[in-house]
Each structure stands twice: as structure tokens, then as C-alpha cells.
C-alpha positions as CSV (number, residue, x, y, z in Angstrom):
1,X,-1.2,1.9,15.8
2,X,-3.4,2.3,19.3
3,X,-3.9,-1.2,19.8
4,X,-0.1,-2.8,19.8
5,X,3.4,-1.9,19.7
6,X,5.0,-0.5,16.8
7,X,8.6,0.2,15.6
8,X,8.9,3.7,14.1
9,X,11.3,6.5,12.5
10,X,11.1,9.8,12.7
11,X,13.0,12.1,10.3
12,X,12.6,15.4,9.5
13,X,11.8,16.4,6.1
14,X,10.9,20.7,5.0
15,X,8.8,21.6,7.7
16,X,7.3,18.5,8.8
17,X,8.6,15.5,11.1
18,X,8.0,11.9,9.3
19,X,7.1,8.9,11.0
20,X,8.0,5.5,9.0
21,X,6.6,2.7,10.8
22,X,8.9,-0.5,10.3
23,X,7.8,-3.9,10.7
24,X,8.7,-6.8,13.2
25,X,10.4,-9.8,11.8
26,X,7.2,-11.8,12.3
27,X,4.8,-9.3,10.3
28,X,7.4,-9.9,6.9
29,X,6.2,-13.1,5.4
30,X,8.4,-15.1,3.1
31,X,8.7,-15.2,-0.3
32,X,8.7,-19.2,-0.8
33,X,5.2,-19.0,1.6
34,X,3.1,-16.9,-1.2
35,X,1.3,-18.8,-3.7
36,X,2.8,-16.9,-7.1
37,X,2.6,-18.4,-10.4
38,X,5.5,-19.5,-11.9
39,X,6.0,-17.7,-15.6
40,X,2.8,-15.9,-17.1
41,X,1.9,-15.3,-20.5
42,X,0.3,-11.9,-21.0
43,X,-1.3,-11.3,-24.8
44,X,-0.8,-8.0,-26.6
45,X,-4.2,-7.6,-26.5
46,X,-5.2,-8.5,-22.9
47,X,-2.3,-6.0,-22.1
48,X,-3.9,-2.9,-24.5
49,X,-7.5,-3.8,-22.8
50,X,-5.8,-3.6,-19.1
51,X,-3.9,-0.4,-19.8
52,X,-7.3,1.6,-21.4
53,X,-9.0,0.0,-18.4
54,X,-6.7,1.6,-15.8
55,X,-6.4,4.3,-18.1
56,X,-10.3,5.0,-17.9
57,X,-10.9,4.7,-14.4
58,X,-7.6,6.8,-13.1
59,X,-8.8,10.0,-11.7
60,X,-7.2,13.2,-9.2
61,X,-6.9,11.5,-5.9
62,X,-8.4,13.3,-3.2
63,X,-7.4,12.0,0.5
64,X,-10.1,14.5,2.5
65,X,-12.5,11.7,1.1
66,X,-10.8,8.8,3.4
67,X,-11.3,8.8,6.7
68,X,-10.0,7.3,10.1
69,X,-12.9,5.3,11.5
70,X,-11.2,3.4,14.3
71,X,-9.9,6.5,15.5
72,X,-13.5,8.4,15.3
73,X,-14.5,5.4,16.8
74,X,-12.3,5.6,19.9
């Protein structure tokens, strides 16, 4: 958010102030520009697999792990 202009709310919210960052008219592409497949077939079974994938590698999220390198880096 350093580097260029950005459109933002604030709002309260408990004890906190939020900031909502809203995007220029440029930044929103259009629908019709994306390159999604028209109707897809999913198979029972390739649905099962996908679920007991996510299933298996969902853990506790823990956002101390992430950290802000551009900013460290400024």
C-alpha cells in the first residue's frame, strides 16, 4: 500500500478501527476477459478424493508464521 494510491474505509468495529481497501475501476477485470470453462463434469469419486485431500492437509492457521517482507524490507 506504500508504493501507490489506494482507496480505503475505515469503520469501527469492538475495539479496533478496520481499514477495507476498495479497488479502482481499472484493478476489477471483467468477467467475459477470464478464460473459465464452460460446464464441468465433476465424478463422485474425483469429488470424495478432493474432499479427503483438503480434508487431510487442513490444519489450525497460525498468522504469527506470515510475515511482511516488503515492509521489513523498507
Amino acid at each position: 500500500m506504500r508504493s501507490k494510491e489506494s482507496l480505503c474505509v475505515l469503520k469501527p468495529l469492538d475495539n479496533v478501527i478496520v481499514l477495507n481497501k476498495i479497488r479502482f475501476a481499472q484493478e476489477i477485470r471483467n468477467v467475459n476477459d477470464l478464460n473459465i470453462p464452460g460446464k464441468v463434469t465433476i465424478k463422485s469419486g474425483e469429488l470424495q478424493m478432493a474432499m479427503a485431500l483438503i480434508d487431510q492437509l487442513t490444519g489450525k492457521f497460525d498468522i504469527s508464521k506470515f510475515k511482511d517482507s516488503y515492509s521489513d524490507a523498507c
